[in-house]
Backbone as a chain_set.jsonl record, in Angstrom:
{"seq": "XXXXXXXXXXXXXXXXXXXXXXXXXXXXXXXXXXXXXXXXXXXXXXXXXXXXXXXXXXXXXXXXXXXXXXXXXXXXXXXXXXXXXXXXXXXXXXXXXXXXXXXXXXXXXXXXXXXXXXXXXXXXXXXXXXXXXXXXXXXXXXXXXXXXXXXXXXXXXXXXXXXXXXXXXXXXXXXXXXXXXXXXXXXXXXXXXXX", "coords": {"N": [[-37.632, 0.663, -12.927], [-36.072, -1.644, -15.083], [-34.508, -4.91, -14.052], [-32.354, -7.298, -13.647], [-30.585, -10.711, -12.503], [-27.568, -11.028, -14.816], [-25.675, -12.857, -14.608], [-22.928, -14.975, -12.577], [-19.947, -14.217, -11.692], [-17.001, -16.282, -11.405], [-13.485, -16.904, -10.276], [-11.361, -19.528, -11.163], [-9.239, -21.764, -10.623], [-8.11, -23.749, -12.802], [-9.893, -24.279, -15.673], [-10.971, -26.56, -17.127], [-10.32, -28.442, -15.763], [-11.831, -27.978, -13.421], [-14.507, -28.108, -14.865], [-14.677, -31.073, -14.77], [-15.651, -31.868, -12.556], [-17.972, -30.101, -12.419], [-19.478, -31.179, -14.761], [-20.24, -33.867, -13.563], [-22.341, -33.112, -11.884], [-24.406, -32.672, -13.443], [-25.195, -30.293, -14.481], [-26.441, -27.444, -16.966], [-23.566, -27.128, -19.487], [-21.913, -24.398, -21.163], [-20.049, -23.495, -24.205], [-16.472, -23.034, -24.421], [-14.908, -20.448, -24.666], [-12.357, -18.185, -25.726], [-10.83, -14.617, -24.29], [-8.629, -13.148, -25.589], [-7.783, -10.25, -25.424], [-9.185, -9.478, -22.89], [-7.92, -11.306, -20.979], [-8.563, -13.938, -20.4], [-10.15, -17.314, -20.26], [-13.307, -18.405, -20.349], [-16.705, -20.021, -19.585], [-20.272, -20.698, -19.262], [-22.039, -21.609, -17.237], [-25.217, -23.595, -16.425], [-28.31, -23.253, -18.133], [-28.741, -21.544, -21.127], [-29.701, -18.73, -21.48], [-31.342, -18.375, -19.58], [-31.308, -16.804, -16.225], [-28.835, -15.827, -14.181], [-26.812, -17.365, -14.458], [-23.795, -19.019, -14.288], [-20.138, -17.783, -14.382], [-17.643, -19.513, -15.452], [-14.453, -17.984, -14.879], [-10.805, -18.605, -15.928], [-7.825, -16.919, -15.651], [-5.634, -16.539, -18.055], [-3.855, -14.807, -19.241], [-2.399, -11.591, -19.292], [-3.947, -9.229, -17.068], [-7.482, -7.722, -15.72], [-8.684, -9.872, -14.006], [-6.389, -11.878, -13.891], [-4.922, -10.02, -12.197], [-6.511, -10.044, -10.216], [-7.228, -13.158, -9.283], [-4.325, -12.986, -8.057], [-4.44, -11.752, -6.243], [-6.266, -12.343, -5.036], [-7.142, -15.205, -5.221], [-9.156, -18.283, -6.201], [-12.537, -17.972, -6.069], [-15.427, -15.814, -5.695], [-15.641, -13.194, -8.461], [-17.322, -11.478, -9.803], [-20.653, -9.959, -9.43], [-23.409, -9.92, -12.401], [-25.387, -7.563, -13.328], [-28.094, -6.792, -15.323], [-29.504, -3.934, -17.049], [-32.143, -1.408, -17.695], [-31.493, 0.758, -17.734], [-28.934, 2.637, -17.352], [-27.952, 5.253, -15.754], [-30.292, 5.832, -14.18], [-30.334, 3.411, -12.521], [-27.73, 4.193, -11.285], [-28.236, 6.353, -10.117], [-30.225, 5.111, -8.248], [-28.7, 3.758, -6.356], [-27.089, 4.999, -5.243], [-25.704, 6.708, -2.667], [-25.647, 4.52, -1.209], [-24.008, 3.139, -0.109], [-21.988, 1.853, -1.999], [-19.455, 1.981, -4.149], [-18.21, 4.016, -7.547], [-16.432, 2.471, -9.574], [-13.364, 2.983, -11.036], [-12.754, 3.171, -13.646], [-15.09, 2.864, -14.714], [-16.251, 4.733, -16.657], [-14.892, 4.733, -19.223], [-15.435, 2.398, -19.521], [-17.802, 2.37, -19.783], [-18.854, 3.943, -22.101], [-18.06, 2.795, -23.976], [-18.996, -0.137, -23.759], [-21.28, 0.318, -22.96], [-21.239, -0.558, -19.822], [-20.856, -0.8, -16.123], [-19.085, -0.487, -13.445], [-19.072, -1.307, -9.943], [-17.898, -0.539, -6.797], [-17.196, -1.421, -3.556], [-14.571, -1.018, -0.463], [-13.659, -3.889, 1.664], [-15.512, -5.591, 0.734], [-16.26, -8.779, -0.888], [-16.805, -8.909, -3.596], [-17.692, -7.449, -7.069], [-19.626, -5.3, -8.755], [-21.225, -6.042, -11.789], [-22.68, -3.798, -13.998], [-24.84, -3.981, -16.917], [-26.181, -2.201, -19.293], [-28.771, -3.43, -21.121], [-31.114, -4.387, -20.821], [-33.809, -5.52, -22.395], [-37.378, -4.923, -22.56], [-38.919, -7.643, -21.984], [-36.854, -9.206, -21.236], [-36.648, -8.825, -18.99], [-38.262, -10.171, -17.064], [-38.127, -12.302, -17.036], [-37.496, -15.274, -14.266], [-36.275, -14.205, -11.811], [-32.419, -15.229, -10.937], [-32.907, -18.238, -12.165], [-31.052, -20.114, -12.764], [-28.768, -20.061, -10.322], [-30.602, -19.34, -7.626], [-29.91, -18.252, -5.335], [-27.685, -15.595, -4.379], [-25.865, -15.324, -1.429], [-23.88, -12.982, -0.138], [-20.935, -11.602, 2.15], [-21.29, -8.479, 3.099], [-21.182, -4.928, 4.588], [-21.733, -4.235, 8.041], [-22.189, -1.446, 8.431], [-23.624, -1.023, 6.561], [-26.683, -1.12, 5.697], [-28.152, -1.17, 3.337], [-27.122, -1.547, 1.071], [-27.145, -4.066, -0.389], [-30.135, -4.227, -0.7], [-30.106, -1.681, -2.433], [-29.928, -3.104, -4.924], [-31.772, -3.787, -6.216], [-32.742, -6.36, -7.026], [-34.605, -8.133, -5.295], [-34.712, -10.717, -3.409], [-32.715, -12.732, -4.353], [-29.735, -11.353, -4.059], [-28.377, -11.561, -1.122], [-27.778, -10.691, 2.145], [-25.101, -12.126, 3.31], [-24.706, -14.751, 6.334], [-22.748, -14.471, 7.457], [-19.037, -14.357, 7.413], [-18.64, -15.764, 4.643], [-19.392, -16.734, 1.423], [-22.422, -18.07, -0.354], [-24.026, -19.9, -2.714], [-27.065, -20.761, -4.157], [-28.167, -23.409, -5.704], [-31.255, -24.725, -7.395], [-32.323, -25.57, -5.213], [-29.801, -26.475, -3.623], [-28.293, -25.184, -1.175], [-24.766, -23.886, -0.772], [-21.734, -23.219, -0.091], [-19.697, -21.162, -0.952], [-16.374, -22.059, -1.013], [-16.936, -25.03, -0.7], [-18.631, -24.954, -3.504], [-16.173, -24.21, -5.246], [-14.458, -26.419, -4.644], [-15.77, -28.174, -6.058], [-16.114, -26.971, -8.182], [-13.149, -26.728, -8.915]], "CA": [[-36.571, 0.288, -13.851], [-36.463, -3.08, -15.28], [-32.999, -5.441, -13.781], [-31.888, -8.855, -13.289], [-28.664, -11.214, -12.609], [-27.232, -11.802, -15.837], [-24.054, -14.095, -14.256], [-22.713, -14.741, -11.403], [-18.464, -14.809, -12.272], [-16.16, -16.909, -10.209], [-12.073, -17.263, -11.087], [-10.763, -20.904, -11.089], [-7.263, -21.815, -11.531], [-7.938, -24.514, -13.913], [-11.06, -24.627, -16.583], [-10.983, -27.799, -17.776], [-10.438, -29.525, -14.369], [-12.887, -27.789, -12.983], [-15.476, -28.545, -15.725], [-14.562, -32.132, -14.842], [-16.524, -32.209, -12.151], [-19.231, -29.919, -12.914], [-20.191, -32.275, -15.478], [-20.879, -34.45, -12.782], [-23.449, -31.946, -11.189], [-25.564, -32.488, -14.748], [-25.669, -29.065, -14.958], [-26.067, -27.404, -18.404], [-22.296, -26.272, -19.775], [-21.806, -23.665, -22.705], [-18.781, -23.907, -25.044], [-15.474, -22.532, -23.96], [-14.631, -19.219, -25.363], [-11.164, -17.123, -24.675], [-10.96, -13.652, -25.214], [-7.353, -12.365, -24.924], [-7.887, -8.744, -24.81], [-9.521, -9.924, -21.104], [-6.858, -12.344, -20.645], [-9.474, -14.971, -20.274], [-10.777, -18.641, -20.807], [-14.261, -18.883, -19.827], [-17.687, -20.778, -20.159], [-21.352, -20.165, -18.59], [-22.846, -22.87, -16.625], [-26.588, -22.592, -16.57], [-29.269, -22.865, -19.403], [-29.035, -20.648, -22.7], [-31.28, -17.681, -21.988], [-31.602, -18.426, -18.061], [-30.523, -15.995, -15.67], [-28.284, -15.92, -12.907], [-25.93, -18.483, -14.635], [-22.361, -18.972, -13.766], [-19.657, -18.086, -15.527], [-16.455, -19.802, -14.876], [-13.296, -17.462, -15.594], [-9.618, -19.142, -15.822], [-7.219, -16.189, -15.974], [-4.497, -17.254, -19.048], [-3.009, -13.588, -19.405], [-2.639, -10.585, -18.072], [-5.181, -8.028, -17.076], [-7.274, -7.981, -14.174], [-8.71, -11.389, -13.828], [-5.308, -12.511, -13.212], [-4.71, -9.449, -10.96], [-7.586, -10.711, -8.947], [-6.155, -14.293, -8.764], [-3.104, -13.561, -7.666], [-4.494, -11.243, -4.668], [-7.892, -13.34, -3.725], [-7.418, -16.567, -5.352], [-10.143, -19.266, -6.723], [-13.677, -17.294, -5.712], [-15.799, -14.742, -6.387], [-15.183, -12.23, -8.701], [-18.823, -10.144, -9.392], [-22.187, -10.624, -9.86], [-23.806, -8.694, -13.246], [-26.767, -6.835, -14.139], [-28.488, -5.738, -16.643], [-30.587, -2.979, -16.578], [-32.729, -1.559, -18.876], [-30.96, 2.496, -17.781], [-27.451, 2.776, -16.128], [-27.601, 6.084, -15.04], [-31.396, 5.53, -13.443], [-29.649, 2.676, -11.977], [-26.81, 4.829, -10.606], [-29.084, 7.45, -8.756], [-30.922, 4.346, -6.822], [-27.499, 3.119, -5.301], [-26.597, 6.32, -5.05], [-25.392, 7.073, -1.404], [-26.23, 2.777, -0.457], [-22.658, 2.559, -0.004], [-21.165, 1.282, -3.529], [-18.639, 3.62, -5.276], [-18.293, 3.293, -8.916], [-15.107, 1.993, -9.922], [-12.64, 4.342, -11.319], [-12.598, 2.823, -14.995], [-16.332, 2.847, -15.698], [-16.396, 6.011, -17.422], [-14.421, 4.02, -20.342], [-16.272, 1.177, -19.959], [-19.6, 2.968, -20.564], [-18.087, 4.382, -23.315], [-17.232, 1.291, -25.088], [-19.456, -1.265, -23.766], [-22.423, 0.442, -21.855], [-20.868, -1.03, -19.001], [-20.671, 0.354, -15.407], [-18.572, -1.263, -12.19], [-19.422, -0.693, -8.328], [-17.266, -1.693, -5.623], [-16.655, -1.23, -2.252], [-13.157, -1.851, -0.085], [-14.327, -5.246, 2.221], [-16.857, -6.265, -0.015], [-15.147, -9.354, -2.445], [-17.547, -8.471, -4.922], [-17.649, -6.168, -7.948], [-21.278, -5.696, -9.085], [-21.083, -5.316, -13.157], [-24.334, -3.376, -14.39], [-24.525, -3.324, -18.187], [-27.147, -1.502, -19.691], [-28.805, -4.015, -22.448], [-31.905, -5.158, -21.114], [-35.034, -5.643, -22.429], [-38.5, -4.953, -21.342], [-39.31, -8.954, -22.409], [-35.654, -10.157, -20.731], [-36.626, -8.411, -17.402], [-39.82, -10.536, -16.527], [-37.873, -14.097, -16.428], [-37.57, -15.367, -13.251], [-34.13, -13.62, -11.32], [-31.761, -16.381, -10.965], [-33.363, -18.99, -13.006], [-29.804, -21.134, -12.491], [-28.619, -19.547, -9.251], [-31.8, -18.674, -7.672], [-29.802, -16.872, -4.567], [-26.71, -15.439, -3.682], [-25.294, -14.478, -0.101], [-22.084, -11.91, 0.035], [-20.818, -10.712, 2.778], [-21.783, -6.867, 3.549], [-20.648, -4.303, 6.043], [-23.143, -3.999, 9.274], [-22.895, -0.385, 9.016], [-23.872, -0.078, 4.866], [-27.411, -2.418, 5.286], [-28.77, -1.009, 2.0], [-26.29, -2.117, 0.045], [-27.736, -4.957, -1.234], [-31.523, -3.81, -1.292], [-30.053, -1.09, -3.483], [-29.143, -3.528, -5.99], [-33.661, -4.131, -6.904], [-32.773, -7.842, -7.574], [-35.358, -8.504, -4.517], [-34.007, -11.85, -2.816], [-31.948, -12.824, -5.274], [-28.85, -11.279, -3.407], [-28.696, -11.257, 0.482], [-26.474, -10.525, 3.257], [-24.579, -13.512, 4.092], [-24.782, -14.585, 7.78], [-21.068, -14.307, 8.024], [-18.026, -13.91, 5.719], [-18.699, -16.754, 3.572], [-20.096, -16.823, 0.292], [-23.123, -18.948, -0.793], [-24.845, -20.033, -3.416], [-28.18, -21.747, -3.983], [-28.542, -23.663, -7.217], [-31.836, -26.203, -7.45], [-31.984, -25.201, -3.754], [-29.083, -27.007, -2.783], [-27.378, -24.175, -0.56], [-23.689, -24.422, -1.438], [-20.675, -22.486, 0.304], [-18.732, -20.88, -2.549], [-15.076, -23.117, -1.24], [-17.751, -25.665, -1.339], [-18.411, -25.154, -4.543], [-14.654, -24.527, -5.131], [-14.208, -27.684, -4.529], [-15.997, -28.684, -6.756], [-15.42, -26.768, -9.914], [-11.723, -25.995, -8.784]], "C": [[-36.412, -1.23, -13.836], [-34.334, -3.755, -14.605], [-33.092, -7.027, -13.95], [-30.727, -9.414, -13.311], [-28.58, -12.201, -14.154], [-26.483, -13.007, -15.506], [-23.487, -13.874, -13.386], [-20.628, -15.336, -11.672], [-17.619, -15.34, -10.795], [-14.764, -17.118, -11.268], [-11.899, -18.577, -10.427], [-9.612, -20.991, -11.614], [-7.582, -22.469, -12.739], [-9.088, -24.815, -14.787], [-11.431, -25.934, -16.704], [-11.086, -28.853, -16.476], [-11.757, -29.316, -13.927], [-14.553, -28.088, -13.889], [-15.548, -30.136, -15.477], [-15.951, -32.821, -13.829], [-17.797, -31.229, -11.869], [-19.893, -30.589, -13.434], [-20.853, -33.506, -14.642], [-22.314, -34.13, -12.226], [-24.803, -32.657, -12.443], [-26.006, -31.597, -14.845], [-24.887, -28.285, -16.131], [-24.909, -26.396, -18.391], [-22.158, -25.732, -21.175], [-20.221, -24.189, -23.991], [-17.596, -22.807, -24.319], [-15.138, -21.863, -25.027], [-12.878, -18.636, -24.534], [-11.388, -15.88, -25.826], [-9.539, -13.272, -24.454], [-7.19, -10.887, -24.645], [-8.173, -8.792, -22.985], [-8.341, -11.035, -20.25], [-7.597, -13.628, -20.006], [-9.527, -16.146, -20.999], [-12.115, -18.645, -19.857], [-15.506, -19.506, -20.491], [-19.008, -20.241, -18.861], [-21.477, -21.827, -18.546], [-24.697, -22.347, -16.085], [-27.776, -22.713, -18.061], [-29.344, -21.632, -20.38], [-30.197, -19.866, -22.233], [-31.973, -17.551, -20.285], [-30.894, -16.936, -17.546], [-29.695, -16.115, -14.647], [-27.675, -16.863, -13.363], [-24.616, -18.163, -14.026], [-21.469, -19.136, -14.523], [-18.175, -18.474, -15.143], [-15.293, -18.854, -15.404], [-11.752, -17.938, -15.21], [-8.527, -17.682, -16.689], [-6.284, -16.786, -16.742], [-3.24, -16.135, -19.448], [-2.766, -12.674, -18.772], [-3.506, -9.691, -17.838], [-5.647, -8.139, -15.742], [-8.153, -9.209, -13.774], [-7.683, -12.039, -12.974], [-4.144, -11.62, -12.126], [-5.574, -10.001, -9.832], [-7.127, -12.173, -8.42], [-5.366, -14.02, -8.016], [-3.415, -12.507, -6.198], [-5.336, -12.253, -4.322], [-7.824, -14.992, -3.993], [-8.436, -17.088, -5.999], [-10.883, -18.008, -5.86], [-13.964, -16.406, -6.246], [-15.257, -13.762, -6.775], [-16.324, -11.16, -9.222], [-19.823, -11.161, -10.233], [-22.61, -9.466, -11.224], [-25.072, -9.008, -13.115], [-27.053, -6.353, -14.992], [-29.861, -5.076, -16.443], [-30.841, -2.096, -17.926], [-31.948, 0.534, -18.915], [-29.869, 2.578, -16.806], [-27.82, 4.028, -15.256], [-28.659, 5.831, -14.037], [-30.445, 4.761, -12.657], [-28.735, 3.615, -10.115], [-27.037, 6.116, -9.478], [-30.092, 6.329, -7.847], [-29.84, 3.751, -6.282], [-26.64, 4.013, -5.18], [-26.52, 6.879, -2.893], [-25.793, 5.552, -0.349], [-24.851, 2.576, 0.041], [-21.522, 1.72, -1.143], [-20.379, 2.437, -4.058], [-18.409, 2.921, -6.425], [-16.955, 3.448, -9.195], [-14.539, 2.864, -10.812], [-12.62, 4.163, -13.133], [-13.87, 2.732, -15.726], [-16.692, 3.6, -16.037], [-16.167, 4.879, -18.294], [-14.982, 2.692, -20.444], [-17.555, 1.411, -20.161], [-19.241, 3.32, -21.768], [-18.489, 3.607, -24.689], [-18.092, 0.401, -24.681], [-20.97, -0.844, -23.018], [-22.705, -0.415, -20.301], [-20.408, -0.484, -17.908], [-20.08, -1.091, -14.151], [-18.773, -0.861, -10.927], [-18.924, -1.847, -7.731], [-17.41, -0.853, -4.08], [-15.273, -1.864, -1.007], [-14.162, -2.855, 0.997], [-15.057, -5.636, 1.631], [-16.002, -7.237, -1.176], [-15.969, -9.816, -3.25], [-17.04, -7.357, -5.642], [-18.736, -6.722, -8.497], [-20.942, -4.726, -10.465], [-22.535, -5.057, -13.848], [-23.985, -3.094, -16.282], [-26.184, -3.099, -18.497], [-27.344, -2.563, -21.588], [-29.726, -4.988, -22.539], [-33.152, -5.133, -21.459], [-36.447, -5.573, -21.678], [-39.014, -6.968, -21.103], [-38.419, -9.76, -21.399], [-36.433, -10.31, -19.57], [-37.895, -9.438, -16.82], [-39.757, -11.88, -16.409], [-37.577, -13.642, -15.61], [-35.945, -14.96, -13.208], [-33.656, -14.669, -10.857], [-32.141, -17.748, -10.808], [-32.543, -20.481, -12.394], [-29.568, -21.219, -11.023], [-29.717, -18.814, -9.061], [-31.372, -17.763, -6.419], [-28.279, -16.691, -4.265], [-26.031, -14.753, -2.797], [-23.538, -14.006, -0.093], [-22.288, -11.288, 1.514], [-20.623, -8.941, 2.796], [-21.427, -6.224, 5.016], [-22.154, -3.962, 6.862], [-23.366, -2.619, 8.89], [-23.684, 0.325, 7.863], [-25.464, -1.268, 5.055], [-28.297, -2.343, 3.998], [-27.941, -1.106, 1.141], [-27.109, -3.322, -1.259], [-29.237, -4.945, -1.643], [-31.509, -2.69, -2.707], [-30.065, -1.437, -4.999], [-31.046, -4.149, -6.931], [-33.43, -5.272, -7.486], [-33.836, -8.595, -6.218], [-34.126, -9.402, -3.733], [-32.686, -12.759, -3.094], [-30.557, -12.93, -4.797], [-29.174, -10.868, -2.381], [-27.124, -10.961, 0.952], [-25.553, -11.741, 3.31], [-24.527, -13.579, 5.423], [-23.615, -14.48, 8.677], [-20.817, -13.718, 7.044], [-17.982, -14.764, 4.694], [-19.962, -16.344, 2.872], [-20.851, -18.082, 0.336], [-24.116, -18.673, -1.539], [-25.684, -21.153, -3.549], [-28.327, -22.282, -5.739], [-29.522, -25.614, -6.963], [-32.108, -26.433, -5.568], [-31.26, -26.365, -2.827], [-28.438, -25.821, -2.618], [-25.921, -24.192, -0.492], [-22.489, -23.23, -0.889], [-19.985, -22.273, -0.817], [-17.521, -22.065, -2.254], [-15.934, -24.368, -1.468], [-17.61, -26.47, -2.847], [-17.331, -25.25, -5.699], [-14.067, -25.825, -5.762], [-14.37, -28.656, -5.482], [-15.855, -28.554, -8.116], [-13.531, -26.538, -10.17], [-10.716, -27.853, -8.615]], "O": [[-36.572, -1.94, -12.843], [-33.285, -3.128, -14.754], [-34.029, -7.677, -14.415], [-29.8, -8.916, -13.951], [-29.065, -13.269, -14.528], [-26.669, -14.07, -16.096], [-23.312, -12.696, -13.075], [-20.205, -16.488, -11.779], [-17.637, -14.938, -9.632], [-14.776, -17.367, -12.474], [-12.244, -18.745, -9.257], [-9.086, -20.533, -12.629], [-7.371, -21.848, -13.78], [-9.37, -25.998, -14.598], [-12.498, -26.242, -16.171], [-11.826, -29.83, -16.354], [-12.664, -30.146, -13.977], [-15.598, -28.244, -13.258], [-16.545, -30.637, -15.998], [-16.789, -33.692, -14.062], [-18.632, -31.637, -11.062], [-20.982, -30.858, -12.928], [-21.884, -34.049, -15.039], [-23.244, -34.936, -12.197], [-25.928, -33.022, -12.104], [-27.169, -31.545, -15.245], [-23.686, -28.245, -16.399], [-24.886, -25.328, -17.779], [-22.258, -26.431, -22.183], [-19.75, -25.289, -24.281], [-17.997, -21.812, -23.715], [-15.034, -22.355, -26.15], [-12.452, -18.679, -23.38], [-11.724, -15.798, -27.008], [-9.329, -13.135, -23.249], [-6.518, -10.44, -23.715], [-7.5, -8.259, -22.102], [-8.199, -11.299, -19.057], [-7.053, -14.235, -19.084], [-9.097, -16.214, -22.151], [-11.97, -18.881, -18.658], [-15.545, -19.593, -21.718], [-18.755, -19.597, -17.843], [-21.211, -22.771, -19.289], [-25.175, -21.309, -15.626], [-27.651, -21.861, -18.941], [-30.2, -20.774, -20.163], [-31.374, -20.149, -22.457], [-32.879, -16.795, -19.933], [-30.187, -16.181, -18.214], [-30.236, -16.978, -13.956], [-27.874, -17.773, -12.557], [-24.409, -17.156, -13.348], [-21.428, -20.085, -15.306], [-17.543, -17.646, -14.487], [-15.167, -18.985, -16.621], [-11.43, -17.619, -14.065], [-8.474, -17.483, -17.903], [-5.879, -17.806, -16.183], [-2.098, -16.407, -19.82], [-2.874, -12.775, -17.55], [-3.922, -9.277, -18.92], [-4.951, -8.456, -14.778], [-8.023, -9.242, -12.55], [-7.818, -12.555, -11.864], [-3.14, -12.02, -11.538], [-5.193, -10.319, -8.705], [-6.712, -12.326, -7.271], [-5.4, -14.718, -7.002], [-2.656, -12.545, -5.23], [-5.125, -12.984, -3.355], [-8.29, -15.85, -3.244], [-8.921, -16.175, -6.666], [-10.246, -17.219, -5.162], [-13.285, -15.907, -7.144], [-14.466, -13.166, -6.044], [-16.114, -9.97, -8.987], [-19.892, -12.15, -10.964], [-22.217, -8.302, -11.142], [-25.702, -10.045, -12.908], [-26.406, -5.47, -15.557], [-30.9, -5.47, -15.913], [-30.102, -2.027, -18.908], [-31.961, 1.297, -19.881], [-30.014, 2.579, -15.583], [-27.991, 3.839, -14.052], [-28.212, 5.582, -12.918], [-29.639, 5.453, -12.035], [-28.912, 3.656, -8.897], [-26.403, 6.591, -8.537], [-30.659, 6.733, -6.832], [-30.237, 2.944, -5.442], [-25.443, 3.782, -5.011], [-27.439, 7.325, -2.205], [-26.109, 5.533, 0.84], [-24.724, 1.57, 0.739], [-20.463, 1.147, -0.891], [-20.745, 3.586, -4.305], [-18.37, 1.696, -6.54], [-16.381, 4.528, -9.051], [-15.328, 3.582, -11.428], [-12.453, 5.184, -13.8], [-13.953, 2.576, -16.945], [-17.913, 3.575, -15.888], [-17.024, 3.996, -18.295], [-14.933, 2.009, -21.467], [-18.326, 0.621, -20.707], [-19.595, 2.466, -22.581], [-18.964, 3.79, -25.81], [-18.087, -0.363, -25.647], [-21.691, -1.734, -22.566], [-23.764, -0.775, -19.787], [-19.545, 0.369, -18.114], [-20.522, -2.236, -14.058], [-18.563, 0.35, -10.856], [-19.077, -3.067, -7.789], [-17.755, 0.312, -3.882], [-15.138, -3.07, -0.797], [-15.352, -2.561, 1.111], [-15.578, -6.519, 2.313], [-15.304, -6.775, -2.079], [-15.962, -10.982, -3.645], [-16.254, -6.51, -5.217], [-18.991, -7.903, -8.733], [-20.619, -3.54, -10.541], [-23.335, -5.938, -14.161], [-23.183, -2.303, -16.778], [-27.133, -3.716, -18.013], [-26.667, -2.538, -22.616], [-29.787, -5.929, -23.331], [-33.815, -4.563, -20.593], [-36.671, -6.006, -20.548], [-39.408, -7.372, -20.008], [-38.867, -10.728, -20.783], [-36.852, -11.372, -19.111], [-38.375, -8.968, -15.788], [-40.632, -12.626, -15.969], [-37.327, -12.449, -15.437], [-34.963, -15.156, -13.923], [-34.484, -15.305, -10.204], [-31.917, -18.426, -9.805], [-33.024, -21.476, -11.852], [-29.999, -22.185, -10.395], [-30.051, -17.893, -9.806], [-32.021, -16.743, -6.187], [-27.658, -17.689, -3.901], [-25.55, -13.664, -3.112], [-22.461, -14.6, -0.053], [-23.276, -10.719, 1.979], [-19.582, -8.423, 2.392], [-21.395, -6.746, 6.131], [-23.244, -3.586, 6.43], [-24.546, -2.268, 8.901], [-24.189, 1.448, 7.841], [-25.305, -2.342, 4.475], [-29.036, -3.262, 3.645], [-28.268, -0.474, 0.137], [-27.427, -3.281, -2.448], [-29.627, -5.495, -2.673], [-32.313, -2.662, -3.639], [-30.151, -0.681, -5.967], [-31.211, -4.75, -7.993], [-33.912, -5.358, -8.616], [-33.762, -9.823, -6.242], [-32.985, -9.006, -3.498], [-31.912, -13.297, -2.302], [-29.961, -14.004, -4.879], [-30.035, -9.995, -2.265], [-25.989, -10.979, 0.475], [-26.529, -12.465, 3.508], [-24.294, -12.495, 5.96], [-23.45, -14.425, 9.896], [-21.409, -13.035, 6.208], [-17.22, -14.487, 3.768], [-21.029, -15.882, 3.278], [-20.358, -19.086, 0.85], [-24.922, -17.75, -1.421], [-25.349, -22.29, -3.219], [-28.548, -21.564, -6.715], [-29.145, -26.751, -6.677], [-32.018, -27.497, -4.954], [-31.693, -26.962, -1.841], [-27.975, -25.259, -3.61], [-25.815, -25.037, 0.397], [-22.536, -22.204, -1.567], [-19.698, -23.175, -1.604], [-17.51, -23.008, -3.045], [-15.685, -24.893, -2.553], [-17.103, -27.505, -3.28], [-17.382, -25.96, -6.703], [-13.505, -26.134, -6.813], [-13.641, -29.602, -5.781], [-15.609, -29.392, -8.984], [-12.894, -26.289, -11.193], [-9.493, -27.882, -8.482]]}, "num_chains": 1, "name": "protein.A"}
């Protein structure tokens, strides 16, 4: 089955600040979109057509964006996939330790969109079903070429389940990191820098 990381989402309090010094970085920024149904302001950082970009999200309303804010704060909020068959998908991470989030019935539905979480894990891994045999064969995170989440010791197929190869790892702790241009980059880190 064909996969890859479409986007790698992070919440930021402030868009615009944080774009301030991205722009510094000289890495390529999309146009700023809001969609209020999501209660969103966001933008992709990353090359047009790359994979594994980053998409900044600034919660502005309500929903769960800005439920997630107001429990976790600035940081990750999931990594997506796209895959060329959800359900296929859903029988190889099938007993890895991921449960599928209670709302992705209705989001398959409506968007061919499926959610997997797990409690300690501050990820949510979004699989949408919408990719190509052509997509699947660029390189997996093009932009972000890796990213480390922390994972429970006793689930270690968690993240092999996810057939993005290297792509996503363990982390060697509880901190998040990402590699972009292989500078290795602690998510507060990076925080820091888009926040």
């Amino acid at each position: 089955m064909k996969r890859n990381i479409d986007h790698i989402g992070i919440l930021v309090s402030n868009l615009e600040r944080s774009l301030l010094s991205i722009r510094l970085q000289g890495w390529p920024i999309g146009e700023i979109e809001e969609f209020p149904s999501e209660g969103t302001k966001e933008v992709y950082v990353g090359s047009v057509g790359a994979s594994g970009r980053l998409l900044l999200l600034e919660a502005i309303g309500d929903g769960p964006y800005r439920d997630a804010m107001v429990k976790r704060g600035s940081g990750l909020h999931h990594i997506a996939l796209n895959v060329s068959d959800v359900f296929a998908f859903l029988d190889r991470v099938s007993g890895s330790g991921w449960y599928l989030y209670p709302k992705s019935l209705a989001t398959h539905r409506h968007f061919k969109t499926i959610w997997l979480t797990r409690p300690g894990v501050p990820i949510l891994v979004e699989v949408v079903e919408r990719i190509s045999p052509d997509a699947a064969e660029r390189e997996i995170g093009a932009f972000v070429s890796r990213i480390e989440v922390p994972m429970p010791d006793d689930k270690p197929h968690m993240v092999d389940s996810l057939g993005v190869g290297e792509a996503i790892q363990k982390s060697p702790n509880q901190d998040v990191f990402i590699t972009i241009a292989e500078n290795r980059l602690a998510l507060q880190e990076f925080i820091a820098i888009a926040d």
